[in-house]
C-alpha positions in Angstrom: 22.0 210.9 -81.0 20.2 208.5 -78.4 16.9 209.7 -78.6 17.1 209.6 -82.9 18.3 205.8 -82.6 15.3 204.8 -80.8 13.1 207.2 -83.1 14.7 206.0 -85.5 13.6 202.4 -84.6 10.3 203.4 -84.4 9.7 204.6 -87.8 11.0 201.3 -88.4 8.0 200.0 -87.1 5.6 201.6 -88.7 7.5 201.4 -91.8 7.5 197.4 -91.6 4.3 197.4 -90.6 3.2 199.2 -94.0 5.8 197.2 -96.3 5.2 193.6 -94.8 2.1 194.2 -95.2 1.2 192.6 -91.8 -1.7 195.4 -91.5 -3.3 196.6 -94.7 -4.8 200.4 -94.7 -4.2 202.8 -96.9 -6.5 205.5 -94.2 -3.5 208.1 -94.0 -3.3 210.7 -90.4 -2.1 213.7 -91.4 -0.6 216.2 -89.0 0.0 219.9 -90.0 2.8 221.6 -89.7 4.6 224.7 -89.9 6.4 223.8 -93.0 4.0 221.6 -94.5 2.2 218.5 -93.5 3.2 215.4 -91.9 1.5 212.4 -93.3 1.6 208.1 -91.6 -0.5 205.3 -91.9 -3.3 206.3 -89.7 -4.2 203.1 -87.7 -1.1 201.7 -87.1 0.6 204.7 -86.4 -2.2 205.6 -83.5 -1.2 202.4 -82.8 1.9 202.8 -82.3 1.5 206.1 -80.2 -0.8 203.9 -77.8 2.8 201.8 -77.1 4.5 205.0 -77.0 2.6 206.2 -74.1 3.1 204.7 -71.1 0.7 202.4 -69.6 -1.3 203.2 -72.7 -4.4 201.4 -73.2 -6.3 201.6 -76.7 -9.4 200.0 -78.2 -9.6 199.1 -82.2 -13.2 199.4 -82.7 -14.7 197.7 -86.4 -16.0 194.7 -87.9 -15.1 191.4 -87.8 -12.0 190.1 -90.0 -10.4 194.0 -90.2 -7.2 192.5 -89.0 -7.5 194.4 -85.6 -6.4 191.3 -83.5 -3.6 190.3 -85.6 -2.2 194.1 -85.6 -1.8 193.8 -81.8 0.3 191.1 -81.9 2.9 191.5 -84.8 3.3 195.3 -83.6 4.1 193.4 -80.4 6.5 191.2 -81.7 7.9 194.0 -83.7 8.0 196.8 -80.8 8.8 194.4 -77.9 10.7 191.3 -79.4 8.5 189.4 -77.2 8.2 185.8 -79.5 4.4 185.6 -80.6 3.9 182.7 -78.4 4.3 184.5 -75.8 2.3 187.0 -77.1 -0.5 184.7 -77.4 -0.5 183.8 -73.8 -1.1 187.4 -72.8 -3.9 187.7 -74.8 -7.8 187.4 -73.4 -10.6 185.6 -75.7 -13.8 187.5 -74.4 -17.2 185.5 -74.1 -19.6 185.7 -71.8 -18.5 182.1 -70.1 -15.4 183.4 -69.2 -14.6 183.2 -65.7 -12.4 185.8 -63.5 -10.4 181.7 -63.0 -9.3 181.7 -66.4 -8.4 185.3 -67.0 -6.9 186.2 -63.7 -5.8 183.9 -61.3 -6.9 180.4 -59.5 -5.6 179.3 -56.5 -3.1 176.4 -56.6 -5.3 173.1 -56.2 -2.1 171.2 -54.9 -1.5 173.9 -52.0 -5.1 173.8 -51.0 -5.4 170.1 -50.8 -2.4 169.1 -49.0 -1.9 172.0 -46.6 -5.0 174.3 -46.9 -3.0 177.5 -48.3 -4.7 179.6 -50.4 -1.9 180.0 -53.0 -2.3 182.5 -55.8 -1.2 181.4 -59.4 -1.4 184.2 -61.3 -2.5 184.2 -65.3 0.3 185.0 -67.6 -2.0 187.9 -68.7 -1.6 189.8 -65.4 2.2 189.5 -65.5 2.6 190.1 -69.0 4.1 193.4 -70.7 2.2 193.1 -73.7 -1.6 192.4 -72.9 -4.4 192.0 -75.4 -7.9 191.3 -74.6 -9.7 189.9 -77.6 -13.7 191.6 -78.0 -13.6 193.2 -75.0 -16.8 194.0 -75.2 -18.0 190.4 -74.6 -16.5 190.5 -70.7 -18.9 190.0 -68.1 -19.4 193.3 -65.9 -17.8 191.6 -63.0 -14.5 190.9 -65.5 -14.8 194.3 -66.7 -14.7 195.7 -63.1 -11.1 193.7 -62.9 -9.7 195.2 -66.2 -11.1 198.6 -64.6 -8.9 198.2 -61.9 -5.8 197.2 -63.8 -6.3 200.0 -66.0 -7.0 202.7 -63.6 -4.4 201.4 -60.7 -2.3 199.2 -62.6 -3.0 196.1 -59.5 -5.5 193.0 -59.9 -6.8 191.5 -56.8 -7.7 187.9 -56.3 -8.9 185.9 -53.2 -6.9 188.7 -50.5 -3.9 188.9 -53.2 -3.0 191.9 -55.0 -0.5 191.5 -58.4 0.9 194.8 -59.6 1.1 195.6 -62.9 2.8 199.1 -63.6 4.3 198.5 -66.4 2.5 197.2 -69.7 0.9 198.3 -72.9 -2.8 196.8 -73.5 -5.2 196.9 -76.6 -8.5 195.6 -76.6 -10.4 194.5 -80.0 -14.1 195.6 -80.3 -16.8 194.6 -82.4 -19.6 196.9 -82.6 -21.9 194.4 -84.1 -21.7 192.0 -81.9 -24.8 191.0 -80.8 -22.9 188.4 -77.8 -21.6 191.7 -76.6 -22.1 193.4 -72.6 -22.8 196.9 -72.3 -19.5 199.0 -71.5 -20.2 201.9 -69.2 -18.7 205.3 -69.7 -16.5 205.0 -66.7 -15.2 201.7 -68.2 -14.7 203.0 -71.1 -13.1 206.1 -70.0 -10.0 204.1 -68.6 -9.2 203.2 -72.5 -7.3 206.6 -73.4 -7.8 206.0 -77.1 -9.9 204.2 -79.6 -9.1 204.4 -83.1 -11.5 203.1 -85.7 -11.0 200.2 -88.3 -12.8 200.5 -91.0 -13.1 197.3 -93.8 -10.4 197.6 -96.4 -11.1 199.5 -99.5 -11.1 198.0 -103.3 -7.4 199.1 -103.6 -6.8 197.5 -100.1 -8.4 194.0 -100.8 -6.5 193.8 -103.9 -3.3 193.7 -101.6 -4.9 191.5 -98.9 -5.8 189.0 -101.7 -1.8 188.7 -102.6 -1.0 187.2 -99.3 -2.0 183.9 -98.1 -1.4 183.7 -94.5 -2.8 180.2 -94.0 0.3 179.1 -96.3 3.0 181.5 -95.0 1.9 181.9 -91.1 3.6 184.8 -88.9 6.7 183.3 -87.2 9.5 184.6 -85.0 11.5 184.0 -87.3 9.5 185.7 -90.2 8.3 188.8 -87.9 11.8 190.6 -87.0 12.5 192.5 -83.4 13.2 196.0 -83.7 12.7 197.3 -80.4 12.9 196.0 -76.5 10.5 196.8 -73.4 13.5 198.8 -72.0 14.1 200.7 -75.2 10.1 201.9 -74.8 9.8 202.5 -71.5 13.0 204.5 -72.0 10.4 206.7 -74.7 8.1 206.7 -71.9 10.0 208.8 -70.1 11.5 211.1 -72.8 8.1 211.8 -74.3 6.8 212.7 -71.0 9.6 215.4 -70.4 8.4 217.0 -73.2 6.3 220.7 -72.1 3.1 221.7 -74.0 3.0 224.8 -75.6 0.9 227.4 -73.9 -1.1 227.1 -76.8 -1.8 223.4 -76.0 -2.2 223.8 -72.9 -5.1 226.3 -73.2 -6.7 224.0 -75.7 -7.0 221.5 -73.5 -8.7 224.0 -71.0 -11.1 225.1 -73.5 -11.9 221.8 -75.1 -12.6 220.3 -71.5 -14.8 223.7 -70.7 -16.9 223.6 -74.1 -17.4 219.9 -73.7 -18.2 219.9 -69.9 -20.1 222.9 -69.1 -24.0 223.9 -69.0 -25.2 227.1 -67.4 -28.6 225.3 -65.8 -27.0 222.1 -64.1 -24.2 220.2 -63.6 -23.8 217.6 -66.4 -21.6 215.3 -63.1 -25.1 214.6 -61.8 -26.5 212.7 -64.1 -29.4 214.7 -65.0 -28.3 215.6 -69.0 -28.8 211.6 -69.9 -32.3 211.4 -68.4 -33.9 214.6 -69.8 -30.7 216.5 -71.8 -32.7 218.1 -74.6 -35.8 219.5 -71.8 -33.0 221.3 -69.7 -31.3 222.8 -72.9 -35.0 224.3 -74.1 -35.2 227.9 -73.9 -31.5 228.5 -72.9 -29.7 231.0 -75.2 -26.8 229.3 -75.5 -28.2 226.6 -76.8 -27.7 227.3 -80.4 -27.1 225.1 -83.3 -23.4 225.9 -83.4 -23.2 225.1 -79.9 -20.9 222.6 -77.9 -22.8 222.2 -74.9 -26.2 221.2 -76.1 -24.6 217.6 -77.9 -22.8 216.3 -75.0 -24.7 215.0 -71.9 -21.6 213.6 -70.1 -18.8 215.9 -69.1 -15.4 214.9 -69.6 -13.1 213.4 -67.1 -9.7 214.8 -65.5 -8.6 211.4 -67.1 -9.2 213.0 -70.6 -7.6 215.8 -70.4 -4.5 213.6 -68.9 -4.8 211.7 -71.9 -5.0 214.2 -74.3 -1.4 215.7 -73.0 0.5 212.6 -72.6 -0.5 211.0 -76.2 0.3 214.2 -77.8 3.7 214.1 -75.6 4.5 210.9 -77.7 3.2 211.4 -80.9 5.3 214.6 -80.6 8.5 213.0 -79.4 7.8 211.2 -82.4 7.5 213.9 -85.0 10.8 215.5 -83.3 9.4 218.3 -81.7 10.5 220.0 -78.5 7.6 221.0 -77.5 3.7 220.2 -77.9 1.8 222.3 -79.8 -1.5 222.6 -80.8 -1.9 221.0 -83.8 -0.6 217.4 -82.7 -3.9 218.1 -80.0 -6.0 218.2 -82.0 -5.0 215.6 -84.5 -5.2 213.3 -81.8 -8.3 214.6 -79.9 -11.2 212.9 -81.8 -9.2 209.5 -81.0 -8.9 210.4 -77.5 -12.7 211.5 -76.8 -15.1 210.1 -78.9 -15.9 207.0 -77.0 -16.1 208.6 -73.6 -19.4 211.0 -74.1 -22.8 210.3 -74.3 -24.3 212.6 -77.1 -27.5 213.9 -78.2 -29.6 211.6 -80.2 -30.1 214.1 -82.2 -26.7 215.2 -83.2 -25.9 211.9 -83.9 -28.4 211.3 -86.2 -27.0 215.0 -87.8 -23.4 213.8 -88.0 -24.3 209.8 -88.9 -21.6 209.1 -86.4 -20.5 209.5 -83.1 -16.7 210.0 -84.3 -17.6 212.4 -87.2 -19.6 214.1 -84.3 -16.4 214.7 -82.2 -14.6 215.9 -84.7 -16.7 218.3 -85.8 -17.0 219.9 -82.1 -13.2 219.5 -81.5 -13.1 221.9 -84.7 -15.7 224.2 -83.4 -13.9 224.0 -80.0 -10.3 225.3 -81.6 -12.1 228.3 -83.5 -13.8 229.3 -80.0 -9.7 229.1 -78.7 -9.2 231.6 -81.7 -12.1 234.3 -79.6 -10.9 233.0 -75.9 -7.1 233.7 -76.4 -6.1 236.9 -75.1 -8.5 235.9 -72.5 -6.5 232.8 -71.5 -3.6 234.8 -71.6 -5.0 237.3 -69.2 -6.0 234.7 -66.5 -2.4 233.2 -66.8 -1.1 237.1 -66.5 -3.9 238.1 -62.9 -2.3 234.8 -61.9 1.1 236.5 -61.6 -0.1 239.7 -60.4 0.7 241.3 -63.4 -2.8 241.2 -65.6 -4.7 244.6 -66.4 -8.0 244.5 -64.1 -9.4 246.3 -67.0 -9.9 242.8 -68.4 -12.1 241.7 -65.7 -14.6 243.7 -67.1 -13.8 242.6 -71.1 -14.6 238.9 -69.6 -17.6 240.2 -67.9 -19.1 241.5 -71.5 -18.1 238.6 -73.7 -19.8 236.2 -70.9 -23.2 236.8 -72.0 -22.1 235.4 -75.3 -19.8 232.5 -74.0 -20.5 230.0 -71.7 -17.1 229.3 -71.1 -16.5 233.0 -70.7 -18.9 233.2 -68.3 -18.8 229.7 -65.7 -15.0 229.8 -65.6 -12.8 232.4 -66.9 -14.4 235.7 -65.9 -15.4 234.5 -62.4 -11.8 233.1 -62.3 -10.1 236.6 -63.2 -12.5 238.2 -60.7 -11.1 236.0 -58.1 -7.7 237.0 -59.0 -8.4 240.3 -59.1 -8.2 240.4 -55.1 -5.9 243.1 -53.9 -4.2 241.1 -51.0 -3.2 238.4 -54.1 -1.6 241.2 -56.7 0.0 242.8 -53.4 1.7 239.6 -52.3 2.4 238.4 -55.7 4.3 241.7 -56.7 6.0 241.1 -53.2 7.1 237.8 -54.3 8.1 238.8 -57.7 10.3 241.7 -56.6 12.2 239.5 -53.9 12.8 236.7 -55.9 14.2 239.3 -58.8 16.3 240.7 -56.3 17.1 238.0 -54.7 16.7 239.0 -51.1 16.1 237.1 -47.6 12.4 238.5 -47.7 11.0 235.8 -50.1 10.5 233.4 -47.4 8.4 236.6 -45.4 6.2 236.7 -48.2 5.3 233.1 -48.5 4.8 233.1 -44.5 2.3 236.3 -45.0 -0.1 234.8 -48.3 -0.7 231.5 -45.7 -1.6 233.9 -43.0 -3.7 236.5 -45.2 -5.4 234.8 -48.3 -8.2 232.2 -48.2 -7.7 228.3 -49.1 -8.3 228.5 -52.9 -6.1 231.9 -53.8 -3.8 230.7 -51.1 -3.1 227.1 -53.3 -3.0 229.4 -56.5 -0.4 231.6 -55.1 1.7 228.3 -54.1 1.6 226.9 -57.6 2.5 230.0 -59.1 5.4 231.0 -56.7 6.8 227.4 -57.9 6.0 227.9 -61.6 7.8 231.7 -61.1 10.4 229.9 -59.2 11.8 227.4 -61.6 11.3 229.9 -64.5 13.7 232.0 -63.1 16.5 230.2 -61.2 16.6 226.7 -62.6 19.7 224.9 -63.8 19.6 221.5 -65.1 22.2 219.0 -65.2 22.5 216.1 -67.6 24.3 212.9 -67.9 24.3 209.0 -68.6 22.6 206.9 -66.9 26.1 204.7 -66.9 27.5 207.6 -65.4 24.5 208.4 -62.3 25.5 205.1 -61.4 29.0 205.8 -60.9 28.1 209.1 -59.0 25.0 208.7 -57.2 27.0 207.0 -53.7 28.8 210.3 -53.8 25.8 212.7 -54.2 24.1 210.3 -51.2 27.3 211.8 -48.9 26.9 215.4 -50.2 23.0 215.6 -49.7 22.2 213.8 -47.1 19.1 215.7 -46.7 17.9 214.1 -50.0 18.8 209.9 -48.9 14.9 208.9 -48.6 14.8 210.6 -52.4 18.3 208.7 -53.8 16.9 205.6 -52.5 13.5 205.5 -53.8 15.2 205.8 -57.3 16.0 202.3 -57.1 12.5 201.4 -58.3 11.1 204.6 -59.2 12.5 207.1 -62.3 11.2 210.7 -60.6 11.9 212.0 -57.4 11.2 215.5 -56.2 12.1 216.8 -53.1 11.7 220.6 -51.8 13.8 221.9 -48.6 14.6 225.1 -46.8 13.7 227.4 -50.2 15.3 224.4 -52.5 13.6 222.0 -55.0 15.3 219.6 -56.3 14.3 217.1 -59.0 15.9 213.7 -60.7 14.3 212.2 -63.6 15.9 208.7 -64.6 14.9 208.8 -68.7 15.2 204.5 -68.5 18.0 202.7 -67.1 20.1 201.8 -70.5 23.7 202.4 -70.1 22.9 206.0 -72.9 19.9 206.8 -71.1 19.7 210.4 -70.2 19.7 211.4 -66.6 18.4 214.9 -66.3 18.8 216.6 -62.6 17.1 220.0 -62.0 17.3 222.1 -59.2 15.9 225.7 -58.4 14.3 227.7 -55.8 13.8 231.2 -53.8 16.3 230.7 -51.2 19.6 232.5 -53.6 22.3 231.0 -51.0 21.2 227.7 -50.4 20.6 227.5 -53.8 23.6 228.5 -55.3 25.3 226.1 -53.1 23.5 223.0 -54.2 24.0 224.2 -57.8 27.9 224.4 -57.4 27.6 221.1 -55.2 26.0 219.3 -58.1 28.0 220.8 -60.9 31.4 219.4 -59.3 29.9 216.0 -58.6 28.1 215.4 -61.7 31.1 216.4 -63.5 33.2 214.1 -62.3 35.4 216.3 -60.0 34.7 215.9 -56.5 36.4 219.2 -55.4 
């Protein structure tokens, strides 16, 4: 009932957004589903999956007069109840005269007069919640190194002094046609985890825009209503990210990464692709015209493929769903890539766009998922111990066909394939079925007998085998963890340091003697859901912390 209040609410949003008419565009996103499609106002519904995300960042890329900048701040009036004044000091006018003093900080003139102190008076844009920065392509590369920074490490530095900023939701305006504008590198623009295009209203559009003179009837506070709070979001923030991927998701994002990243004669990290990309591809017989890897001369970042899991985590917590699957990917994948590649010239020119482009591979990507599947399933299955090592030698055939095939999966299943790994895996498996004092014996023997990288793969899939099997989770109110958690502090002492960082921190994690334990604060509103988890391979210390917990966080303390 909690989380539909606040879904609720943000329907709201989008819903006002469309009726007021405060952003006019008819574009629709349509999401399929199993029992039909889903279909919202495309741009301010990506929009609004930017705010849903946390510390999302987003770009609205178009023309001038497209309404971009007044979209970022009536959704943040609407989705923050922040009063547009406000709003308006936490928003950045680009131009190339602006100086890191009027965006950032300046030190207090008064302090360094009188008594020489270097006192740092911090712009209301570094403090605030709801940041906009106005053309961002018109920042000096010295000011874009600073947004960098905030973006990537949520902290600004000026003069010695460091400001964090962990919390926000920031949108940037860009004009492409802008000819006042500073190139933004790919690194830069990577940071931005979407950027959703705004096209010029159609005939039907201006028709609507024409009704409404805003010059007459200005946005007020008063006008513009509140719908939700910062603590009401960042409570989303953490419900969306709870949400799990699908396995199908999740080797979508694998494969997209792979088909986008890869080439077979060097390694697109260096460099090399943007100075002489179409040379290195000549001759190469995977460089076809359905190809991936011949259009792209950037690989993709970890970042991306971060990106492309939490904003479908939101835009499914959204929708209602329990878990991510595909389809929400790869609705959202175009907006989440196409500004953070370098592509051929040539396939460009093909496509007439660069977002066209990247849809058009994303599409070719999920039909190579359809040929990779059972292959991805076998990797996950050698990783267990469990996969048929007849499929090494299925990979080893299809690699001369697929690139992906052939630099990744089959030389990961051959590494799997390892006796000492499926001996000590089955070891594992058997013990923790049976739940015996041996488990510990095996983990001791894999960090004695297999090499560094097996040796990490064994350890995240003895955790991942772990918590499938013996976890129990526990769920309450956040009104109630308060009333409990002194009393937990005396029952686990062993877990203090990890009660007391949740005092300004919403996940903590802890594993001891064959135990992990886990609490995730979902916000800190009174209805907030507090979810505990706890599993691990060590059956009697385990099944006393489970029995522990379930008296405390009942209320009983027995």
């Amino acid at each position: 009932m909690f989380e539909k209040k606040l879904r609720d609410k943000v329907e709201n949003v989008i819903l006002t957004l469309d009726e007021r008419q405060y952003f006019v565009h008819d574009a629709e996103l349509v999401i399929e589903g199993e029992n039909g499609n889903v279909t919202f106002p495309k741009v301010t519904t990506l929009a609004v999956v930017n705010a849903l995300t946390a510390r999302g960042s987003a770009l609205l890329y178009g023309g001038y007069g497209g309404g971009k900048t007044q979209l970022t701040k009536i959704l943040g009036r609407l989705i923050t109840g922040q009063s547009l004044e406000n709003i308006e000091k936490g928003t950045v006018r680009a131009h190339p005269q602006l100086t890191e003093e009027k965006m950032v900080a300046r030190l207090d003139t008064g302090d360094l007069l009188d008594r020489g102190m270097e006192t740092v008076v911090w712009k209301y844009f570094v403090e605030s919640f709801w940041k906009v920065i106005d053309e961002v392509n018109r920042l000096s590369p010295h000011l874009q190194d600073i947004l960098f920074s905030l973006l990537g490490e949520g902290q600004v530095r000026y003069f010695g002094n460091v400001a964090m900023s962990k919390n926000f939701v920031l949108f940037g305006t860009i004009n492409p046609r802008d000819v006042g504008a500073f190139r933004m590198s790919l690194p830069f623009l990577d940071r931005f985890g979407m950027a959703i295009p705004v096209t010029m209203p159609s005939f039907n559009e201006s028709l609507r825009v024409l009704e409404f003179d805003e010059r007459l009837h200005e946005f007020t506070d008063e006008s513009v209503p509140t719908i939700l709070s910062p603590e009401e979001l960042k409570t989303i923030w953490e419900l969306s990210s709870r949400i799990p991927l699908k396995q199908s998701a999740q080797f979508f994002i694998s494969s997209l990464l792979k088909d986008f990243s890869l080439c077979i004669r060097v390694d697109k990290e260096t460099g090399e692709f943007l100075e002489r990309g179409e040379e290195i591809c000549k001759g190469c017989h995977f460089s076809t015209k359905s190809a991936i890897c011949n259009k792209i001369f950037t690989p993709l970042s970890v970042r991306a493929a971060k990106d492309l899991s939490r904003y479908s985590k939101a835009l499914s917590w959204l929708l209602g769903l329990e878990a991510v699957p595909t389809r929400v990917v790869a609705t959202l994948a175009p907006y989440i890539l196409w500004h953070r590649v370098s592509f051929s010239q040539r396939a460009v020119e093909e496509y007439s766009n660069r977002f066209d482009l990247t849809k058009e591979l994303i599409d070719r990507s999920l039909k190579n998922l359809s040929k990779r599947y059972n292959l991805f399933s076998e990797i996950r299955a050698l990783r267990r111990g469990e996969g048929d090592l007849k499929s090494i030698g299925l990979m080893r055939e299809q690699s001369t066909g697929d690139l992906v095939v052939r630099e990744d999966l089959y030389p990961t299943a051959k590494r799997l394939g390892n006796d000492t790994y499926r001996s000590l895996m089955k070891e594992f498996r058997e013990s923790l079925e049976s739940q015996d004092s041996e488990t510990k014996e095996v983990i001791e023997k894999a960090r004695s007998k297999l090499p560094l990288q097996l040796l990490s793969t064994f350890n995240e899939t003895v955790q991942e085998l772990t918590r499938e099997n013996t976890v129990e989770t526990f769920k309450i109110q956040f009104s109630q963890w308060k009333d409990r958690v002194d009393r937990l502090e005396e029952a686990f002492p062993r877990y203090e340091e990890a009660f007391s960082r949740l005092s300004s921190e919403n996940f903590v994690e802890v594993s001891k003697d064959g135990v992990h334990f886990t609490v995730h604060l979902n916000g800190r509103l009174d209805e907030s859901p507090v979810v505990v988890q706890v599993y691990g391979w060590d059956a009697r210390a385990l099944t006393e912390t489970k029995e522990k917990l379930s008296r405390l966080l009942k209320g009983s303390e027995g």
